[in-house]
DOROKE-453187 format. One line per 4 residues: number of its first residue (from 1); for each residue x negated, y negated, z negated of C-alpha. Coordinates in pm, 1 decimal. Example, Ala and Ser with C-alpha at 12.3 -4.5 7.8 and 13.67 -1.06 7.14 Angstrom:
2
1> -1230.0 450.0 -780.0  -1367.0 106.0 -714.0
//
This chain:
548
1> -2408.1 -406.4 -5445.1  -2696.7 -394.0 -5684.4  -2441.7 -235.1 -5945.9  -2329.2 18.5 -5728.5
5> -2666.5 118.5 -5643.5  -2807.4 165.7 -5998.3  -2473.9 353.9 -6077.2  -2526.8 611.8 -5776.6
9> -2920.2 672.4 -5912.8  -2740.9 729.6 -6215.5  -2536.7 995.9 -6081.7  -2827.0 1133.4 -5888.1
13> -3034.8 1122.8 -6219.9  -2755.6 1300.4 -6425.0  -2641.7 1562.4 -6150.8  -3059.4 1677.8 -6098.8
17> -3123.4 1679.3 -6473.3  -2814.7 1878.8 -6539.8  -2849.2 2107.9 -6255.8  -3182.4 2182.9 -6353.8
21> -3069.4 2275.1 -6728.5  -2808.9 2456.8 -6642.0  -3030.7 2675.7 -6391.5  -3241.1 2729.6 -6708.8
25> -2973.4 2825.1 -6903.5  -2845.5 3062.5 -6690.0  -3156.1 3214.4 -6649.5  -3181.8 3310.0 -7018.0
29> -2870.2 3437.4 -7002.1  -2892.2 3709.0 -6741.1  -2966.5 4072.5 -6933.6  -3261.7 4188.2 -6804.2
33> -3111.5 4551.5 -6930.5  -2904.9 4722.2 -6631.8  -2570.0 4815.9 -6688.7  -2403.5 5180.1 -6646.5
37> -2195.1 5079.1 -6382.7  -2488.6 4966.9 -6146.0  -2656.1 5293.6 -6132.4  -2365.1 5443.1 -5963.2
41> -2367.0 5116.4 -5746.7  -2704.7 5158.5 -5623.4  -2647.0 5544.6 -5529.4  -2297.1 5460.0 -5362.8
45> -2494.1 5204.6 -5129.0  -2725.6 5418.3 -5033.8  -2454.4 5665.2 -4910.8  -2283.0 5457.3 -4743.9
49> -2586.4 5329.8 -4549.1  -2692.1 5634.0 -4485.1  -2337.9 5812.0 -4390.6  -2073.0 5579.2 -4304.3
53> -1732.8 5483.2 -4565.3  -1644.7 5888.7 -4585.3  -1401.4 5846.4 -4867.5  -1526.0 6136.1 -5029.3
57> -1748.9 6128.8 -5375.9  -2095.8 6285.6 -5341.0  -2183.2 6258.8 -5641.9  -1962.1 6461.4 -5884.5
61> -1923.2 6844.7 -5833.3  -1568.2 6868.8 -5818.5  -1491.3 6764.7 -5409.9  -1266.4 6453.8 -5487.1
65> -1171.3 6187.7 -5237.6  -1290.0 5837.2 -5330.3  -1166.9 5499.5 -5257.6  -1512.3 5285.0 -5239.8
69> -1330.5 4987.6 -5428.2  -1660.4 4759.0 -5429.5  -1825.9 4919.9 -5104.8  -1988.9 4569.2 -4979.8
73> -2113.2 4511.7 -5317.9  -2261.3 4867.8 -5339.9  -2451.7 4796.4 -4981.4  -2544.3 4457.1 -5087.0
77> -2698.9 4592.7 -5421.9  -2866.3 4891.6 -5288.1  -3032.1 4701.3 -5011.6  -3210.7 4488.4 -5255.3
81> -3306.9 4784.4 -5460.8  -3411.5 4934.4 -5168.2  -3666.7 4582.5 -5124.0  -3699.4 4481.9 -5500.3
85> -3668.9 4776.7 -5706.9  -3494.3 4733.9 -6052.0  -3668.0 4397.0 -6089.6  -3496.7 4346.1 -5742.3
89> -3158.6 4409.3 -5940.9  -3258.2 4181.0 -6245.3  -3363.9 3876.8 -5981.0  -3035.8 3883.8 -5818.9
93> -2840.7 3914.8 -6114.6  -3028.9 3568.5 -6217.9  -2958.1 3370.7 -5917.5  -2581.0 3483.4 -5873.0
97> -2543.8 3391.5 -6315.5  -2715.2 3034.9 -6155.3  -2495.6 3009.2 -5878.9  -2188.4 3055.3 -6094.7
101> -2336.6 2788.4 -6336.4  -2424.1 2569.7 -6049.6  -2055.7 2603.7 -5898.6  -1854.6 2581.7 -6241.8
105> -2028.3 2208.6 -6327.3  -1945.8 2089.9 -5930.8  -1671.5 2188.1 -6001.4  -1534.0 2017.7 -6312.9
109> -1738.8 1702.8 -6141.3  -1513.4 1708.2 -5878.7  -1199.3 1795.4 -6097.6  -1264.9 1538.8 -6363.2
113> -1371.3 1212.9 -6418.5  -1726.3 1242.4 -6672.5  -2024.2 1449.2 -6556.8  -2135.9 1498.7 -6954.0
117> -1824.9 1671.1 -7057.5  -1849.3 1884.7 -6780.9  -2250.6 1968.5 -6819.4  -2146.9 2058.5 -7218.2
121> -1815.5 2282.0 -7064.5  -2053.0 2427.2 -6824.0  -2311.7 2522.3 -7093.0  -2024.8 2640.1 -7311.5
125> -1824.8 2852.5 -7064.8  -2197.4 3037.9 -6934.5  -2240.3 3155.1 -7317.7  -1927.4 3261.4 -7390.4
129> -1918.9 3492.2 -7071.1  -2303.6 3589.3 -7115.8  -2122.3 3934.3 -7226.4  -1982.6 3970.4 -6878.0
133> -2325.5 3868.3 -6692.6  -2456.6 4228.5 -6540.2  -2516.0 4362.0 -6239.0  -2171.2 4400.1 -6129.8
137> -1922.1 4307.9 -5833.1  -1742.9 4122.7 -6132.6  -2025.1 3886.3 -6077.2  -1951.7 3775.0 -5763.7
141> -1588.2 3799.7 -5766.4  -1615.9 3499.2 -6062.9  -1817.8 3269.6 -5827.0  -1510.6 3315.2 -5553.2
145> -1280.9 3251.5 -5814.5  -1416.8 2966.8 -5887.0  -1453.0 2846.8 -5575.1  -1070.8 2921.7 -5539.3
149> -987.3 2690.3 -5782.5  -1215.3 2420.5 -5619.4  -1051.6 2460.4 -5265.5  -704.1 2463.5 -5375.5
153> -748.6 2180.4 -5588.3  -920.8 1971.9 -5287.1  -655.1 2083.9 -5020.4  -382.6 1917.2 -5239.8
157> -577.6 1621.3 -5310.6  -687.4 1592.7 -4942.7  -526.6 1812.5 -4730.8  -823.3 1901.3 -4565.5
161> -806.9 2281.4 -4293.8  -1175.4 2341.9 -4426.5  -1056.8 2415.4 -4755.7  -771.6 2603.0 -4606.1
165> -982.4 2809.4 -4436.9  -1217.0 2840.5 -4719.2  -886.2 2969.5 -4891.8  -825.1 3211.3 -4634.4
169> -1215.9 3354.0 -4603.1  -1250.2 3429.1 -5011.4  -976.7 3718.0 -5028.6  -1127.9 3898.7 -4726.0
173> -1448.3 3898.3 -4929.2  -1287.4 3993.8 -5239.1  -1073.9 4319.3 -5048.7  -1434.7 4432.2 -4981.8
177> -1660.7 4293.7 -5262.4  -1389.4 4415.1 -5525.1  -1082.6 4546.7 -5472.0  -916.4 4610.5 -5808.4
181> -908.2 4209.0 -5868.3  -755.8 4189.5 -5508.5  -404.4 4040.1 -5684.6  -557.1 3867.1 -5917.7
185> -639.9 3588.4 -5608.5  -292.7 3527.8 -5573.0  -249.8 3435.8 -5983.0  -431.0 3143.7 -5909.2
189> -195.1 3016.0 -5705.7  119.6 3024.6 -5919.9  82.4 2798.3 -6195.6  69.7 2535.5 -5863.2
193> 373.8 2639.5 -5695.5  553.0 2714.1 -6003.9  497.7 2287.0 -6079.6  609.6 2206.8 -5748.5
197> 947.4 2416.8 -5791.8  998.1 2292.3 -6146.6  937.5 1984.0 -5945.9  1169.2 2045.1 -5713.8
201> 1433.4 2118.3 -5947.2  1410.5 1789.9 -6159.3  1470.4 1613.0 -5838.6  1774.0 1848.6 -5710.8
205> 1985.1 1545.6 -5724.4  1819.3 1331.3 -5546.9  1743.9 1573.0 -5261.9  2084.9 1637.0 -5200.4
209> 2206.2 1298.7 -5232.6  1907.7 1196.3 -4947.8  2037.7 1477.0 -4761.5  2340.0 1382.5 -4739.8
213> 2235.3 1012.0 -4650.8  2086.4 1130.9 -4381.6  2360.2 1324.3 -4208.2  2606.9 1014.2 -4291.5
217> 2372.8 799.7 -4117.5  2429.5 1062.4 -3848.2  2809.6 1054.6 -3846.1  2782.4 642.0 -3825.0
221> 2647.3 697.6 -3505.6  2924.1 862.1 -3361.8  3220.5 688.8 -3560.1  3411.1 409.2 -3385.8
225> 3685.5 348.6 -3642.7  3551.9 -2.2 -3803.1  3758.4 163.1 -4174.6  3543.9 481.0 -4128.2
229> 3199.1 307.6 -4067.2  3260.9 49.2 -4365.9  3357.2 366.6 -4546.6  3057.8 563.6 -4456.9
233> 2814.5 245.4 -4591.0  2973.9 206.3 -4867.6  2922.6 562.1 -4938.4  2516.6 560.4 -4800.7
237> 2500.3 206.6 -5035.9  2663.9 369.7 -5331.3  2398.0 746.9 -5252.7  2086.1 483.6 -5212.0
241> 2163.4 307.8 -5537.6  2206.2 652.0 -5711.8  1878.3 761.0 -5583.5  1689.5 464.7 -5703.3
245> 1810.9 490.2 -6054.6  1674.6 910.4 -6052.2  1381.5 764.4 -5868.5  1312.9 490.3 -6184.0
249> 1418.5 722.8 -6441.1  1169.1 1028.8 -6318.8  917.3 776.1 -6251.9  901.7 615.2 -6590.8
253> 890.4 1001.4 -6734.9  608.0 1080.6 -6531.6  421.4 792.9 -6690.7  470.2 832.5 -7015.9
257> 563.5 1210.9 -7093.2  583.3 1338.4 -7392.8  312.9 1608.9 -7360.6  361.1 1781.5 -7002.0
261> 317.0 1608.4 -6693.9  471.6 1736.3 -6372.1  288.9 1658.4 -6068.0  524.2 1679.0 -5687.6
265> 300.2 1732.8 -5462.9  405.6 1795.8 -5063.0  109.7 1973.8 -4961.3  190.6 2280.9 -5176.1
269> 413.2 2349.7 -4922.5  135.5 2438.8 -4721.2  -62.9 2596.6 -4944.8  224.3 2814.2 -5001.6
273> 204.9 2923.8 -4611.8  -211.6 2929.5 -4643.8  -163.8 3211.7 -4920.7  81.1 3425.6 -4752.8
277> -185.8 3395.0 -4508.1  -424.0 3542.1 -4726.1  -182.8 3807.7 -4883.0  -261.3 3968.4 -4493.6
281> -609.3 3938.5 -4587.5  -626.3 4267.2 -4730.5  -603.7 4482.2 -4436.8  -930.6 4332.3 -4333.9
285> -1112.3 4657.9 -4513.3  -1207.1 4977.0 -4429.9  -1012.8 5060.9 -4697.1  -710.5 5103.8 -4570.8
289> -425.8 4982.5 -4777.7  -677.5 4994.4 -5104.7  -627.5 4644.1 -5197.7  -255.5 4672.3 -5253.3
293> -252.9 5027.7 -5382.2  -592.1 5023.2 -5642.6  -423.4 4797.6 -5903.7  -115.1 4930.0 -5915.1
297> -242.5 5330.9 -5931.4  -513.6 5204.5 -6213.6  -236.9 5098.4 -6394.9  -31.3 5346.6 -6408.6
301> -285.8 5618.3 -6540.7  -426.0 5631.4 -6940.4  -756.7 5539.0 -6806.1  -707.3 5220.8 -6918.6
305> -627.2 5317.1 -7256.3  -923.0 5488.7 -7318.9  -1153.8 5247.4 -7180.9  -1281.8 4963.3 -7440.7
309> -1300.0 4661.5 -7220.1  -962.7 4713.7 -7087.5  -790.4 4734.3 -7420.7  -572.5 4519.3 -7555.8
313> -734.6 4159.4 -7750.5  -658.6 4168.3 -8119.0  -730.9 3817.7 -8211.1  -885.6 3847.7 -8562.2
317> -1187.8 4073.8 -8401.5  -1236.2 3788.8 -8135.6  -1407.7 3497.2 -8289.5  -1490.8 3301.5 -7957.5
321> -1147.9 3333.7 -7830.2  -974.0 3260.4 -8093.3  -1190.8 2928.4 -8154.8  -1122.4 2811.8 -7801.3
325> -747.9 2916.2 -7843.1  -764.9 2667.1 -8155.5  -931.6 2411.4 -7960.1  -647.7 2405.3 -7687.3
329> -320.4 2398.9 -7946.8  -549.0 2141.1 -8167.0  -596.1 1918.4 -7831.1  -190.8 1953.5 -7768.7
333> -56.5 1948.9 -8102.1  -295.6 1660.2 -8287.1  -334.5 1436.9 -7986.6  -116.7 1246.6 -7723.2
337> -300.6 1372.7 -7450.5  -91.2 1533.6 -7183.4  -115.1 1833.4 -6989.7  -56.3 1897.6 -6618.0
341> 245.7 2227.3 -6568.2  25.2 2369.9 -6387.3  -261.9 2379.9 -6638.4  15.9 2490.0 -6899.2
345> 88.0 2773.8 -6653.0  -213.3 2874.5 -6599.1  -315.1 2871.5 -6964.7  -18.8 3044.5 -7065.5
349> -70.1 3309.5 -6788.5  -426.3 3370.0 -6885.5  -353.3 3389.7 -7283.9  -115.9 3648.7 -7191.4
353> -357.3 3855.0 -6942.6  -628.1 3858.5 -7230.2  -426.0 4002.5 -7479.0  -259.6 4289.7 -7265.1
357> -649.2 4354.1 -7154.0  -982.1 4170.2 -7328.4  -1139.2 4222.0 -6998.6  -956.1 3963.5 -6870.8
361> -1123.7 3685.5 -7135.1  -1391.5 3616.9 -6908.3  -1129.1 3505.4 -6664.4  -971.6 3267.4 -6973.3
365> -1331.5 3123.0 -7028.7  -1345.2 3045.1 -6631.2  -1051.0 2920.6 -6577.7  -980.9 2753.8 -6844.5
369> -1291.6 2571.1 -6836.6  -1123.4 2332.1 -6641.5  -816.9 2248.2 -6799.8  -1051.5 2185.5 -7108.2
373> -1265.7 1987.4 -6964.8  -933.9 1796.1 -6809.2  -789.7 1748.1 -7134.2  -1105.2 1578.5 -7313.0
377> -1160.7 1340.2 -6998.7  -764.5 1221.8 -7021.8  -839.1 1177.4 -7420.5  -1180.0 1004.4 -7354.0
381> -1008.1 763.7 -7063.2  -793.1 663.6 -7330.5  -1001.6 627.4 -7627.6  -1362.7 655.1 -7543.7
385> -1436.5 594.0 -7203.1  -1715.7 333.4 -7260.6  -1865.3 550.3 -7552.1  -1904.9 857.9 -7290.6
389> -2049.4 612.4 -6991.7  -2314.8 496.2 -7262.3  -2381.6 819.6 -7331.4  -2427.3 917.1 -6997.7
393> -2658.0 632.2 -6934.8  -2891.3 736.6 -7188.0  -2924.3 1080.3 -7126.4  -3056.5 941.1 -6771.4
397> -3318.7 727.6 -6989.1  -3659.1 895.8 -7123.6  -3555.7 951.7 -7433.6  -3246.9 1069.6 -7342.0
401> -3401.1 1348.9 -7117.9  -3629.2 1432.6 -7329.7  -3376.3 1505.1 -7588.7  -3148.8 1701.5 -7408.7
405> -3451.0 1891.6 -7247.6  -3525.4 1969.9 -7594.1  -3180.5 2094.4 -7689.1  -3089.5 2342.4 -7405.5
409> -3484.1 2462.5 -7383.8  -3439.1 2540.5 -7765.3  -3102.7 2720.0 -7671.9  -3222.4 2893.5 -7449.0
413> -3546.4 3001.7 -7570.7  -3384.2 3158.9 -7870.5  -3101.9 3371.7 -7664.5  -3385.0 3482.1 -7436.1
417> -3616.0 3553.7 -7712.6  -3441.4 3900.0 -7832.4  -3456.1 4053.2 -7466.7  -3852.0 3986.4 -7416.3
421> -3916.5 4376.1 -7507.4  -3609.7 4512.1 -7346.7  -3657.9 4746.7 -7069.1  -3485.3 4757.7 -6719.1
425> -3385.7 5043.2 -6815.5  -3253.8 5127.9 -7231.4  -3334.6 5491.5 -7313.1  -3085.5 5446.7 -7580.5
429> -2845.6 5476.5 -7395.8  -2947.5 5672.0 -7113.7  -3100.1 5966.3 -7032.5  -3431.1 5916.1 -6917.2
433> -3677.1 6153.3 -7062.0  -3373.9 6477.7 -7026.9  -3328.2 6392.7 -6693.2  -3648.6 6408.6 -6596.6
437> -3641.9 6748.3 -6808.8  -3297.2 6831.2 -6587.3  -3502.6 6800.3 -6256.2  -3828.2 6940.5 -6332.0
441> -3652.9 7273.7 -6530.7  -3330.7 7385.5 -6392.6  -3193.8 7403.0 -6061.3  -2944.6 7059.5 -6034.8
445> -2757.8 7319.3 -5751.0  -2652.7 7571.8 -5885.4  -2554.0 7437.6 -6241.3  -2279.3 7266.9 -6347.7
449> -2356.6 6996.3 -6613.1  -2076.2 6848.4 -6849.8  -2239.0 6511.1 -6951.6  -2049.8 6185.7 -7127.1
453> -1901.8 5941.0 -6956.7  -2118.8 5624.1 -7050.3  -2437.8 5798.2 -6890.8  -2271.4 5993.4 -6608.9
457> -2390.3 5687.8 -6370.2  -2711.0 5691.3 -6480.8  -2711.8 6049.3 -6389.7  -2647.0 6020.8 -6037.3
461> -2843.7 5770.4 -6021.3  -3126.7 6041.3 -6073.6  -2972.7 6295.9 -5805.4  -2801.7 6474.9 -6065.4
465> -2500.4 6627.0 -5987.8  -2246.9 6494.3 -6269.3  -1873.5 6614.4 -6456.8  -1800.4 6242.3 -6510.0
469> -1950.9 5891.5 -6492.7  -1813.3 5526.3 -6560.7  -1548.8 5512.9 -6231.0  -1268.2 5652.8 -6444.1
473> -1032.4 5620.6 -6167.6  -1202.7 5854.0 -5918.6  -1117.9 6097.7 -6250.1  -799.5 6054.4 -6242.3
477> -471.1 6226.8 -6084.7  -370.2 5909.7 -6004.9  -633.9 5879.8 -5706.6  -656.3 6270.9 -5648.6
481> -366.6 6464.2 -5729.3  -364.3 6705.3 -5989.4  -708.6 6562.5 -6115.9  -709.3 6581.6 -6512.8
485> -1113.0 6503.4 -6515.0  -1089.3 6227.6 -6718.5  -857.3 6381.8 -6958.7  -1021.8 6680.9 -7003.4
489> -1356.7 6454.3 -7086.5  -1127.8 6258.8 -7358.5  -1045.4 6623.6 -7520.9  -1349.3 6750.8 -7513.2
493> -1553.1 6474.5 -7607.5  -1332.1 6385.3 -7913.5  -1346.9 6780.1 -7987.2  -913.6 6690.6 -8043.8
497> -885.1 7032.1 -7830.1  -879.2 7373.7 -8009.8  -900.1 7512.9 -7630.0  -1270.4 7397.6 -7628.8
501> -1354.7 7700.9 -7417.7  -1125.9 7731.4 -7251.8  -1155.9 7391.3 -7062.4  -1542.4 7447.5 -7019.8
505> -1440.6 7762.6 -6871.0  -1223.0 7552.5 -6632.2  -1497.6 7374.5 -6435.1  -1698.2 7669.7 -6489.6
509> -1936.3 7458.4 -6717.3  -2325.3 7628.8 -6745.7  -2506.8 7324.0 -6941.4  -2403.4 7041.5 -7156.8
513> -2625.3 6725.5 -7214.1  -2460.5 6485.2 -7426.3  -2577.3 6216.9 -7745.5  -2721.3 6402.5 -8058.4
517> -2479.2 6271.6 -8270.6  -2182.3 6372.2 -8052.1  -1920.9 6509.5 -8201.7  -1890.4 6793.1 -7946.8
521> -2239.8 6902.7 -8062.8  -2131.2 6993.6 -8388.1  -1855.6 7238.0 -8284.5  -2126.7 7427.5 -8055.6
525> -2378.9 7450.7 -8394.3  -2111.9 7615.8 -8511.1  -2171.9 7936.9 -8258.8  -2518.8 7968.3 -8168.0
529> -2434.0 8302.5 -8012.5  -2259.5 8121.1 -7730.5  -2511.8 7792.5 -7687.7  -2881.4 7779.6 -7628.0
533> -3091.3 7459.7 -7734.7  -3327.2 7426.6 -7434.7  -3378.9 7017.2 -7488.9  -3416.3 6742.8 -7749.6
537> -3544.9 6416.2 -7801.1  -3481.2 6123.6 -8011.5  -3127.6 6049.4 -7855.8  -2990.1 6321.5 -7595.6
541> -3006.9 6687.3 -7669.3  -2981.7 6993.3 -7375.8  -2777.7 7296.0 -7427.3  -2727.9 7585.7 -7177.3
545> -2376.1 7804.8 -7231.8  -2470.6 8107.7 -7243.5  -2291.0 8405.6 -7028.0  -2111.5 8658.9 -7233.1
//
């Protein structure tokens, strides 16, 4: 009893000192520097406070319809702008990065067998995605996916409806937090039911063959004939002893595979039902049909193309990835440690996903996360379980504490260090000071302003009516018809157009603000006749197009 006790204060010890660390960590991992995307976010709440889900764009001059992919988000984040201000925004940003840290170490806990491989995983997987830390519904949508993994893992080790329902609950959030990863919910569950069917099919024999014990059992009922019924169990004797050879044979390969184990488990049977459940979730929106259609329509225009996150991963550019890809195929190939189909799925799946888009990395580093940290604890049962418990046990001592302290305070201390001087807002890379020219010397009415795409939010954000900002969809003809926005942006921005005019001329263009070094600038030097300088600073220059 007295063993059992100091073991739990262990725990307790372990859990506090790492949940404390890992708060700390997190916290010098959020960017204090706001991100294009949540300017837009903050004006888009507002509106829809103020006027109801319209589906229209207020924002843009050009009268285009808008889908509202993150609408709950954009309330949510406007009303503690509205309370906070931009430190407001930074705050929250904090405690959701702490949250997510918080719920990936629970997680592997619960998953896995050793609390210090899954405090150094957790540690790990927050750096690697500090890139994709910001003030974004991307945010949020990682804690639920998290979370997914979590409940579906419990409901087939348990069986319990509260993770069910928790199953059932996260897509309804995601439909309205954010849309576009809508089908991405349902990945999650396919590397599980893919097992189970693999399953399935290694044990096709012995299904049938119990099926059709069972309906001979049936027929013995109803036989009389003493020749038939010894016929019938010699037959069920003969099926039986079949079965318990397969039944042997598959069970002696599930204990000692050669590298992939395959796990048959009943209850995704119902898990199967729970997320056809959920696929219904979507119409839970005001969106409409949104969360079936968004993906697909994104897809299928060049937006995606253009855009740098959602390009494809080339793996010599990608240190960090292609050190944890190493890990992985180091862990399979140089060890016997065995991995679960489903984690092989899932891996696979993901490794796949990055390289068509590098966006989707952040979801390898989550996910992943636990089939690493899955992988070690099967190699450290096996080889160094008493090492790791030792371990464990001294981190929980004063020394221990003190040491670790040390190392994740020194961690973080020097990643926080660099964004002591950085402003909420980086005038870099926005517009501030023209802006403020924008509103205090020409009418924001009765212009119309081609800007750049990577400050367009920003510009809104101000009240400033704007050609293009960072929702490259709502650009796009493939969510307004006939719509060649975003195109036109790519042409003119990349000067790749020799109908320059011609396209201004199209949105009836009266002032351009754009980067001093932009390429489009250059072509207008080159006929002063035609463009007036009316603004410069040290990053963003003002020209008005003259009427001829």
């Amino acid at each position: 009893m007295k063993k059992s006790k100091d073991v739990d204060i262990k725990d307790i010890k372990f859990n506090v000192l790492a949940i404390t660390l890992i708060t700390i960590f997190c916290f010098a991992m959020s960017p204090v520097t706001l991100q294009n995307d949540t300017f837009y976010t903050i004006k888009i709440g507002e509106h829809i406070v103020q006027n109801g889900i319209d589906m229209h764009d207020p924002f843009s001059y050009h009268n285009l319809e808008y889908t509202y992919p993150h609408w709950l988000y954009d309330v949510g984040i406007y009303l503690i702008y509205n309370i906070g201000g931009q430190t407001g925004i930074y705050v929250s940003t904090v405690v959701l990065c702490i949250i997510l840290g918080i719920l990936i170490y629970i997680t592997n806990v619960k998953l896995n067998k050793y609390k210090l491989t899954s405090f150094v995983i957790t540690i790990g997987a927050i750096y690697l995605l500090k890139d994709y830390i910001a003030a974004r519904a991307q945010l949020v949508t990682f804690i639920l996916f998290v979370l997914t993994i979590y409940f579906i893992e419990q409901f087939l080790s348990t069986k319990k409806k509260r993770y069910a329902i928790g199953l059932i609950i996260i897509p309804i959030i995601i439909a309205n937090v954010h849309v576009a990863v809508f089908p991405f919910y349902f990945i999650l569950y396919l590397p599980y039911i893919g097992e189970y069917m693999i399953y399935i099919l290694s044990n096709t024999k012995i299904i049938v063959n119990t099926s059709l014990i069972k309906n001979m059992h049936k027929k013995l009922k109803h036989t009389e004939d003493q020749k038939e019924i010894d016929k019938i169990k010699n037959k069920i004797i003969e099926l039986e002893s079949k079965n318990e050879r397969l039944q042997n044979r598959h069970i002696k390969a599930n204990q000692n595979p050669y590298k992939i184990k395959i796990i048959g488990n009943d209850i995704v049977k119902p898990l199967i039902i729970v997320m056809i459940i959920c696929i219904f979730t979507g119409l839970l929106t005001p969106l409409g049909t949104t969360p079936y259609t968004y993906l697909i329509k994104t897809m299928q225009g060049n937006t995606t193309q253009n855009i740098s996150e959602h390009l494809p991963l080339v793996l010599i550019n990608n240190l960090k990835f292609t050190c944890i890809l190493m890990l992985f195929i180091a862990i399979l190939t140089f060890t016997d440690t065995k991995i679960r189909l489903s984690d092989l799925f899932m891996l696979g799946g993901l490794i796949l996903l990055t390289f068509y888009s590098r966006r989707q990395e952040s979801m390898f580093i989550l996910m992943c996360s636990f089939i690493l940290n899955r992988l070690i604890c099967a190699f450290l049962a096996k080889y160094g379980s008493s090492d790791c418990n030792k371990l464990e046990k001294k981190m929980t001592g004063v020394l221990g504490m003190i040491t670790t302290i040390s190392l994740v305070l020194t961690i973080s201390i020097n990643n926080y260090k660099p964004k002591m001087d950085d402003h909420f807002i980086d005038e870099k890379s926005y517009p501030v000071k023209a802006a403020d020219y924008i509103l205090q010397n020409l009418d924001i009415n009765n212009i119309r302003l081609y800007n750049e795409y990577n400050y367009g939010s920003y510009l809104l954000f101000r009240g400033i009516p704007v050609f293009i900002d960072s929702r490259a969809d709502l650009y796009s003809p493939e969510f307004n018809e006939g719509v060649q926005i975003f195109n036109d942006f790519l042409d003119l921005s990349g000067v790749n157009n020799d109908k320059i005019e011609e396209t201004l001329d199209k949105y009836d263009i009266t002032h351009l603000i754009m980067y001093k070094n932009a390429k489009l600038r250059t072509f207008i030097k080159q006929d002063e006749n035609k463009y007036k300088q009316l603004y410069e600073d040290d990053y963003f220059c003002i020209y008005e197009r003259k009427q001829v």
